[in-house]
N, C-alpha and C positions, 0 to 999 in steps of 0.2 A: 504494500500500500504506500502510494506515493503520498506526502505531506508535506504543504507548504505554509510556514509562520511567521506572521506579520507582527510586529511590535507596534503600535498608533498611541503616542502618548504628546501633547506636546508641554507637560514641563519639566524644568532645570532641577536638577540636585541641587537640597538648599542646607544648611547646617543642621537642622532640625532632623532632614531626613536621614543622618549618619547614627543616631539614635533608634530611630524607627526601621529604618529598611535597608539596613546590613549595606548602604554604600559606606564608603574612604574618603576621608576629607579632602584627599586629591581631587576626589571624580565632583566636589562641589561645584556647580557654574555650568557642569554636564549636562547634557540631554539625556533623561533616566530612560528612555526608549533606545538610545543609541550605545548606552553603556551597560543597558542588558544585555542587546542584543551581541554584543563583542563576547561576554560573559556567557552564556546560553549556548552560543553559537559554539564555543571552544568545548564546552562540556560535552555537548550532545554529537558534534559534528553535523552538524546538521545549517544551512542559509537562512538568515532568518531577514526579512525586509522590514524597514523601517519607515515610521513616516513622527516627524516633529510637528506635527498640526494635528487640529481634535480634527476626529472621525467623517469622516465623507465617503459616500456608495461608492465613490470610484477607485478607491483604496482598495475595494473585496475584487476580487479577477477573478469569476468562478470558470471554468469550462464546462462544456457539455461534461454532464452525466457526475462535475463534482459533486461534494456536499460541502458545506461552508460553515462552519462552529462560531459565534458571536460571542468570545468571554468579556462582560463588563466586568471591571473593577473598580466601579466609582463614588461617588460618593455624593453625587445632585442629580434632582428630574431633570436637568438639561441633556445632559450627558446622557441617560436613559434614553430620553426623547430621541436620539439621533440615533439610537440603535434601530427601537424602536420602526422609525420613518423608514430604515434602509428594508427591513422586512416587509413593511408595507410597498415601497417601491417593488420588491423582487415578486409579490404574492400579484400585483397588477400585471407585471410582464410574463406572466403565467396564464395569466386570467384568472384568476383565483381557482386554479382546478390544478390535480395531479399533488403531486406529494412535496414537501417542504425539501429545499434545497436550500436555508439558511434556517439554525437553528442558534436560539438565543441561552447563553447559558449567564444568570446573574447573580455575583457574589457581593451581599451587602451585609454591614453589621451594627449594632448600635455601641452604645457602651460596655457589653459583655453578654450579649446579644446578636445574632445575628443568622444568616438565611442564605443558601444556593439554589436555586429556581431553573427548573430548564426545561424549556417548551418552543413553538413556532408557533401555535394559530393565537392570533390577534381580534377572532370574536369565535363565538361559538359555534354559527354556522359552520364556520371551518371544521370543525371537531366532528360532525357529524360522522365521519366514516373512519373515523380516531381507531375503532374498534373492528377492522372488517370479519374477523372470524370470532364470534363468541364463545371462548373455552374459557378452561378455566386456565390454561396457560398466560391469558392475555395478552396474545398480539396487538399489537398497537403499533400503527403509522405517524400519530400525531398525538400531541399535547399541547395543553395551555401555556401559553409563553408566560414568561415574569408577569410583566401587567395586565394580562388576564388574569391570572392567579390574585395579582395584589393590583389594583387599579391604581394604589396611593405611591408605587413607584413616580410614576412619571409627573406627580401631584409636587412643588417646591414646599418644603417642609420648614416648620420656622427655626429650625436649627440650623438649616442653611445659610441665614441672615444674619448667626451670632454675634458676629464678627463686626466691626468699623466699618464704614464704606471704602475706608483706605484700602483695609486688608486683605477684602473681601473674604469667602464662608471661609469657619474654620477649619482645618484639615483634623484628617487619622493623627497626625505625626502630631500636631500641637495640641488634641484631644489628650493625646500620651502626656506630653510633657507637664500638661497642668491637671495631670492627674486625672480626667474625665471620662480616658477609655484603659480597660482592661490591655496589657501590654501583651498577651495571647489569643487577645478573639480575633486581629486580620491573621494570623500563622494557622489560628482553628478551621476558618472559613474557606482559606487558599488550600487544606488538608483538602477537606471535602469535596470543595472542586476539583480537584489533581482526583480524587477519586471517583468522579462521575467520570471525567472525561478516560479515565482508563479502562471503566465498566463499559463505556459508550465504543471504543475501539479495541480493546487489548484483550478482555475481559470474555472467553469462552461462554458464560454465563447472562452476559451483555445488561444492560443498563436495566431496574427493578424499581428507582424511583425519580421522583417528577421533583419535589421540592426534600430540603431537607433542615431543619430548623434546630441551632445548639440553644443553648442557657449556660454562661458559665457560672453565674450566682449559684444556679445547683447541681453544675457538672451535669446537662442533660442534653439527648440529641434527641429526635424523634422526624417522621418522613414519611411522606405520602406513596404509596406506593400505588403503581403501573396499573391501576383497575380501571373498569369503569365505573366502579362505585366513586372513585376515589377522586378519577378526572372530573364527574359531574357534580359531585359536592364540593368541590376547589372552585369550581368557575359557577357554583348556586344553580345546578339544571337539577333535573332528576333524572336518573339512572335511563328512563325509556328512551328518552334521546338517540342513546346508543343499541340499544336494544332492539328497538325497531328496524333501523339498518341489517343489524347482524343477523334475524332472522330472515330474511331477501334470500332467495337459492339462484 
């Protein structure tokens, strides 16, 4: 299986962040997108392309018959929204038919807190044929993206606004420093993801759930898994939704 990895960040290593996210005071004033990907590149051997500006459709290159994995790691509904919009573009040049060939994986956290979501349809109609064979194995084509699941993603949150207008929202890293965020819930969050996406490719057994939710106040995880009980109480349908379809010969 051929794999190609794009790095899209556009900001700079800043002192704060050598605290936070294991850079060297060297790489401060760096492009953290350009100084992973030196980093990443070396370990894995593997090309990884870079882009230092936020996120735009024309960054994704898919080919015929790719599939295209979207990992947010962010931390505002803007940022969301432009993922978001690019699935929305890809599901139009489709015409809204056939099977998802951009799939959205979102890793968010609060204070000690926090959630990895991974889905493609962007309203429920899409879902309808989520389930085309009803066993009890659960095959499944499709799932609810992040902001189906949780609509208040792409919502600007007032914590967003913490901050000065100088300084603008406040970050992970200075969440850390003034004591606000747990110093293991982004290292817990980025586990769980590295572990979907291994289930999703590597993984004989292949991917079993759609969201997955920690607490670190009580050391808990807990996760929706691959039904269609599960997809239509995540996105408030009822179960016949899918039912219906799957009985069709």
């Amino acid at each position: 299986m051929k794999v190609n990895l794009t790095f899209v960040d556009p900001d700079v290593v800043e002192m704060k962040n050598v605290f936070r996210q294991n850079f060297g005071e060297a790489e401060v004033g760096g492009h953290k997108a350009e100084l992973l990907a030196l980093r990443y590149a070396a370990a894995w051997g593997q090309s990884i392309q870079v882009h230092t500006a936020r996120f735009a459709r024309e960054m994704l290159q898919l080919e015929y018959g790719d599939l295209g994995v979207l990992i947010g790691c962010v931390d505002n509904a803007a940022a969301r929204r432009s993922i978001a919009d690019v699935i929305d573009q890809e599901t139009r040049l489709r015409g809204g038919e056939g099977l998802p060939r951009i799939w959205w994986l979102d890793c968010g956290n609060g204070a000690d807190t926090g959630q990895v979501l991974f889905g493609a349809a962007r309203n429920v109609r899409q879902l309808q044929f989520a389930f085309p064979y009803f066993s009890d194995q659960g095959f499944c084509v499709n799932l609810p993206a992040p902001d189906l699941q949780h609509p208040d993603l792409l919502e600007t949150q007032p914590e967003e606004n913490l901050a000065q207008p100088s300084q603008g929202n406040v970050s992970c890293a200075e969440q850390l420093l003034i004591g606000d965020q747990s110093p293991s819930i982004n290292v817990t969050v980025a586990n769980i993801a590295a572990t979907y996406l291994w289930r999703l490719f590597a993984d004989p057994k292949g991917l079993t759930t759609f969201a997955t939710y920690c607490n670190l106040n009580v050391l808990s995880t807990r996760s929706r898994y691959i039904t269609p009980e599960a997809v239509a109480h995540a996105v408030g349908q009822r179960v016949k939704l899918f039912k219906v379809h799957a009985s069709r010969k």
